[in-house]
N, C-alpha and C positions, 0 to 999 in steps of 0.2 A: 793215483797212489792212495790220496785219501779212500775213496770209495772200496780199493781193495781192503786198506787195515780195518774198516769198519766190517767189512765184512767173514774177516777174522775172528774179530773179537765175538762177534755173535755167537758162535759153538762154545767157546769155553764159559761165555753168561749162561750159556740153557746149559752146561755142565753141572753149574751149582745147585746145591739141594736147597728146597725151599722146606723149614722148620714149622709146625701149627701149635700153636700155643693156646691154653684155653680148656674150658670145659667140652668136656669129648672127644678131647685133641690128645694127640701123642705125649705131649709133654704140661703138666699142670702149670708151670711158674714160669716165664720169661727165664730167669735165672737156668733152669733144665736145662734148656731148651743152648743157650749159648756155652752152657760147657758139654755139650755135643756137638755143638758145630764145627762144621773145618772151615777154611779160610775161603772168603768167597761167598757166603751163605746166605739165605734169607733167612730171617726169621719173624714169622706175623703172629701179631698177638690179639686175640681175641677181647676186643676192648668189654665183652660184658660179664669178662672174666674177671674174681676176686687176687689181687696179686701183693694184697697189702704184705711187708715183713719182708719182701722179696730184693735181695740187693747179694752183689756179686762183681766180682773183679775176671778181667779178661786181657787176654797176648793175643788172641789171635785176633791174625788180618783181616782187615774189609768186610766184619760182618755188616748187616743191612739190618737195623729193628726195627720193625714198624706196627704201628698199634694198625690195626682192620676191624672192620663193622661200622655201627653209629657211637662217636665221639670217639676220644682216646682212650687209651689201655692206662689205668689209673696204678701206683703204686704209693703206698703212705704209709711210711717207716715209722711212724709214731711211736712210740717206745721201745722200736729195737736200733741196737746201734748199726750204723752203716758198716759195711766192709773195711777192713783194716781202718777205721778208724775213719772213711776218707768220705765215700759217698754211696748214693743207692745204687748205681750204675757209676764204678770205678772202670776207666776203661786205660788203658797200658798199653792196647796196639796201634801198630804206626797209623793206620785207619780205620773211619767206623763211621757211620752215618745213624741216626737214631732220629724215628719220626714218630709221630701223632702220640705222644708218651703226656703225661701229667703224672710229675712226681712233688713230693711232699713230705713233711714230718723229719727231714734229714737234723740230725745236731747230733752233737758231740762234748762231753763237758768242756770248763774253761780250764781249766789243767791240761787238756788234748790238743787245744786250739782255738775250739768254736768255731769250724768252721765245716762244720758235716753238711756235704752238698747234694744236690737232687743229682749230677754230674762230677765227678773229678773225673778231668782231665789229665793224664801224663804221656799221651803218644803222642805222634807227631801232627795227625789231620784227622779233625772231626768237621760233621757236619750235621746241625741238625734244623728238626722241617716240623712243623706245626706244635709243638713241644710247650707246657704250660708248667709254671714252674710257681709254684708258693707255699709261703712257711717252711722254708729251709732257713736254715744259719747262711749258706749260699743257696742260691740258683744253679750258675754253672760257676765251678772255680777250675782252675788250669793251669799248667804251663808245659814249653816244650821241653823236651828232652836237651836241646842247645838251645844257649840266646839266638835268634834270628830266624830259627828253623820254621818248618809247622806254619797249618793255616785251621783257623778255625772260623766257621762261615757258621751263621743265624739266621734262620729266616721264619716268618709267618709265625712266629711265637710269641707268647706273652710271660714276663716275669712281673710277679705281685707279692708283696710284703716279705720278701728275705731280708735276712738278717739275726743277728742276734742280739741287736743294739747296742754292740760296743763299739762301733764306726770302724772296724776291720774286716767287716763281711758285707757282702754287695747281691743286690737280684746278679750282677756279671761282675765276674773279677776274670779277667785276663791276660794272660800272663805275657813274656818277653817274644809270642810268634814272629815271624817272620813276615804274615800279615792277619787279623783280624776282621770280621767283614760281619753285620748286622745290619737287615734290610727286614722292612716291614714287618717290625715287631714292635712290642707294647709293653714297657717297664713303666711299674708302676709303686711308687708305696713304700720303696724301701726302710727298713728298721734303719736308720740313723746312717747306715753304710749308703753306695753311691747307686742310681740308676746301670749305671754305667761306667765298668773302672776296665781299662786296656792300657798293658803294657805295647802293644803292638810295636813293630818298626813300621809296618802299613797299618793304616785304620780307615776301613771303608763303612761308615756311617750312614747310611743314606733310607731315607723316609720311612723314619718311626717316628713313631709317639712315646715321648717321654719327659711326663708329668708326674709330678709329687701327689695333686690331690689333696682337698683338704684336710684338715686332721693329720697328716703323715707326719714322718721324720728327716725324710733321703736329705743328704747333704748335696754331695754336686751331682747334678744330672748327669753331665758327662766331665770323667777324671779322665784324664791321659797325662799321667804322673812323670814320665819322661817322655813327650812328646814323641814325634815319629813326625810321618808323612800322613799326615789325615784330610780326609774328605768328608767334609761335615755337610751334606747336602740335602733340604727338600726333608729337614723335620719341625718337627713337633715338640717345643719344647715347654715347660714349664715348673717354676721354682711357688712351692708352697708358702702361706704363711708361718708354718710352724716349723720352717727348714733350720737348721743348726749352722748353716754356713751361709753366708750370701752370696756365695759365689755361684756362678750354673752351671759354665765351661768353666774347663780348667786345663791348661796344658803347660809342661815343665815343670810343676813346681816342689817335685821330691829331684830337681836336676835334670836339664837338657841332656840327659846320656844317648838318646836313640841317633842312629848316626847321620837321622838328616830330620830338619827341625821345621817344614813347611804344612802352614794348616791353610786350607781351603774349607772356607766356612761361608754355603753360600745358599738362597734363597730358603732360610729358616725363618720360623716362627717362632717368638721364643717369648714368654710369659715371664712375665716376675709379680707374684701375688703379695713376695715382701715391701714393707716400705721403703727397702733402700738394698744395694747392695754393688754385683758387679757383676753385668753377664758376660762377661771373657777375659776372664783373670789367666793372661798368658805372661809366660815368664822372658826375660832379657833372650834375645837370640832366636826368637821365634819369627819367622819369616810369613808376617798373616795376610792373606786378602780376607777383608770381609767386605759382602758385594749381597744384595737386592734382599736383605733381611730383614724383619717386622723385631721390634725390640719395643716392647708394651710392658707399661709399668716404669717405676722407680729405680734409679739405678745407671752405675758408667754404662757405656758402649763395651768396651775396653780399657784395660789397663796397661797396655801397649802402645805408648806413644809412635812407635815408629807401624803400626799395624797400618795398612791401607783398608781403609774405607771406601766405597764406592755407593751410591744408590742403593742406599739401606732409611727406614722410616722410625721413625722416633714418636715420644708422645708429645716433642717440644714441638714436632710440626703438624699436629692435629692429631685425630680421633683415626685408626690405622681404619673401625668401622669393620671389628671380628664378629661372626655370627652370634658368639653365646658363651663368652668365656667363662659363666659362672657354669658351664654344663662341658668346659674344655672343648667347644666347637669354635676353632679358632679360624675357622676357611673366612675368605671374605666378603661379606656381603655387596650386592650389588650400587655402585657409589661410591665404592670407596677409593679413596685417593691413593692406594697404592695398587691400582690396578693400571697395566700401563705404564708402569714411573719403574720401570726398571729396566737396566741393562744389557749388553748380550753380555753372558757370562767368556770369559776366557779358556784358557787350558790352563791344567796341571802339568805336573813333571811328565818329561815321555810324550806330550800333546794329548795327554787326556782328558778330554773336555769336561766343564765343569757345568754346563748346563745339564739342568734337573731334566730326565724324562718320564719319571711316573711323580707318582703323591701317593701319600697313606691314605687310607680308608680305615674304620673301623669296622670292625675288629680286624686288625693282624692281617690287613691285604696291602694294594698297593691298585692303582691303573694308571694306565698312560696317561700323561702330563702332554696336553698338548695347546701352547703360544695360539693366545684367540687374540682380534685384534692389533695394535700397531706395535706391540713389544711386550715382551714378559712382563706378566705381573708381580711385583716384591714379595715376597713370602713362600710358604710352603704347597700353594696350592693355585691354581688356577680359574680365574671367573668362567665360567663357560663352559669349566671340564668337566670332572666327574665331584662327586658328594663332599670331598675335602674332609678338612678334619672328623668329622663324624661328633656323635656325641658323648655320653658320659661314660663310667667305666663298665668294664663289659665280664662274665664268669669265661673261668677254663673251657664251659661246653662250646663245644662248637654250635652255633646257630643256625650255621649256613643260610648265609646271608644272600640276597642278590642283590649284584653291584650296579649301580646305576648307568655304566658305560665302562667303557675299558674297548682292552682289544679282545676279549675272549681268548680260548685257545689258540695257540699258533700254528702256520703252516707248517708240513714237514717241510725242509728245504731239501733239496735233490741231492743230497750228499748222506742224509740222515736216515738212519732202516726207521722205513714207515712202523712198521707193527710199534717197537719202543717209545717212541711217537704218544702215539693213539694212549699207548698203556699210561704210561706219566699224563697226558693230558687228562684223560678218564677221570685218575684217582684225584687228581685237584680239583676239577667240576665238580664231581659228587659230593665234596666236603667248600661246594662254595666260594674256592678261593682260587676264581678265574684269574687275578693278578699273579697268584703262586705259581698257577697251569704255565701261564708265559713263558716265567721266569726256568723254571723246572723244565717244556721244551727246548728253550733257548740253549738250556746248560748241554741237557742230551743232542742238541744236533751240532756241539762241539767237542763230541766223544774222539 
């Protein structure tokens, strides 16, 4: 039965029209280009196309935007205002994927809000895929149409200095979905607002890099203001010296509303470059394991007495012995005493397992996480694996990097149409980001 509906659906994908954007192309501006569209469509944007000025609100279904050529399709709103007030890319359909884009220059006076985003959000499910986001008042701001509905998934992107500095605007603000999900992406820098703010009921976390950086502002790395079901796995954390808040994590504490209050917070790495603070300021009724974590620097564990702890390292028990924290390369060097010293991880709600299976890379990747040795190592990366943390911070261009190790692209599996396959794997290899290719087969051979 599977293999027949996959092979259903193949005729109505080559049904869609694919849209060229660009100089010499049918349509000048990305904007054209999607109020022509009909539901279903591609649209590729010629990245070494001029698109400044360019912003636009949309209803219709399931477009696809994707920036094509070397780097991404750049827009920078710099002294025009966004669409309705809202963003450069307002989008109001119930679905939309939007890739390889770097937006910029988004604001809006403080009388309107302050909060003109590179993305508003108000449909139901977005997704988006190698996407560069800085000097917006937001990043991406959002929410769903209902409390609980809607998903909106991150990946292989980086957010850099959003904000407007009045600690209301965030690189991510997200709103009351139904779940939430950021994976190997790179927040950094935030104007006063948070790395990371999700209303979520689910919050799928798991291996990024998100670090203040000297000189910054960002308050909490990661806010989850009424907590949820979070899975905080296999990142990268770190709290600057010039932060405005001591806290890093944060969950509940604008109210335990979400309707179920368990955080899984588990083989992280997590920095505190202040002299004192709290890296997991979780509020009454929060249901926490924390398990095989690196907590370096000044500062509680937790503010959650009743939080379970498990094989997690401290700096009361030695030197954790990170690569290069003044360069935020936090992997661990060979020797170190939390290699080994850790755990099996357990499950989450449903038996979701809570063991890490990849690690970040810099820039905006990820590879397989793969247990060298007698048991997992504590922290966010692995001895033995691939490159870990990586080093300092990195521009929107794509570098295309190569990875030290990983799985490369993945097989087809005998259920998945090979061509679709090959096509998604392709376009990840050629922009370098073998961990995306995976992830990106994996998702297509569960069409």
């Amino acid at each position: 039965m599977r293999r027949t509906a996959l092979l259903l659906l193949i005729p109505a994908a080559a049904a869609a029209n694919t849209l060229e954007v660009g100089p010499g192309q049918p349509y000048a501006k990305p904007c054209d280009a999607i109020g022509s569209a009909s539901p279903g469509d591609r649209i590729e944007v010629d990245a070494a196309g001029n698109y400044d000025g360019d912003t636009c609100e949309w209803t219709t279904d399931n477009l696809t935007i994707v920036g094509v050529g070397s780097g991404r399709a750049k827009i920078d709103l710099t002294g025009v205002t966004p669409v309705q007030e809202k963003g450069i890319f307002t989008v109001d359909a119930p679905n939309a994927t939007i890739q390889s884009f770097e937006f910029s220059g988004a604001a809006i006076g403080s009388a309107d809000g302050n909060n003109g985003a590179g993305i508003r959000h108000g449909g139901t499910n977005l997704t988006v895929i190698d996407c560069y986001f800085h000097d917006n008042q937001d990043g991406i701001l959002g929410s769903p149409p209902t409390a609980g509905s809607g998903s909106v998934t991150i990946e292989s992107s980086e957010f850099a200095n959003n904000g407007a500095g009045d600690g209301f605007s965030h690189n991510m603000y997200l709103g009351d979905y139904g779940s939430v999900t950021v994976e190997a992406s790179y927040s950094h820098g935030a104007k006063v607002g948070h790395l990371l703010k999700s209303r979520g009921y689910v919050n799928n976390i798991l291996y990024n890099r998100l670090t203040d950086e000297a000189g910054t502002t960002a308050s909490y790395e990661i806010d989850l203001p009424n907590g949820g079901t979070s899975y905080i796995i296999g990142n990268f954390i770190e709290q600057s010296a010039d932060t405005g808040n001591p806290a890093i994590v944060s969950s509940g504490e604008e109210g335990t509303t979400n309707p179920d209050q368990h955080l899984f917070f588990v083989n992280n790495t997590v920095v505190n470059d202040l002299a004192s603070g709290t890296f997991l300021a979780l509020s009454t009724g929060t249901m926490a394991l924390v398990q095989n974590n690196i907590f370096h620097g000044a500062g509680t564990v937790s503010s959650l007495a009743t939080a379970t702890l498990m094989t997690n390292w401290t700096d009361a028990q030695g030197d954790p012995m990170l690569a290069d924290p003044s360069s935020y390369d936090y992997h661990l060097l060979v020797g170190s005493p939390c290699i080994d010293a850790g755990s099996v991880p357990g499950l989450g709600l449903g038996g979701q397992s809570l063991e890490p299976t990849e690690e970040y890379v810099q820039p905006e990747m990820v590879e397989t996480r793969t247990i060298f040795g007698g048991a997992i190592d504590i922290g966010a990366d692995e001895v033995g694996g691939t490159s870990g943390g990586g080093g300092g911070p990195v521009s929107g261009d794509d570098p295309t990097p190569t990875p030290s190790g990983g799985s490369g692209c993945c097989q087809a599996p005998g259920d998945a149409p090979p061509a679709l396959l090959v096509m998604v794997c392709a376009f990840w290899i050629g922009r370098g980001r073998r961990g995306a290719s995976r992830r990106a087969c994996d998702r297509s051979s569960r069409l």
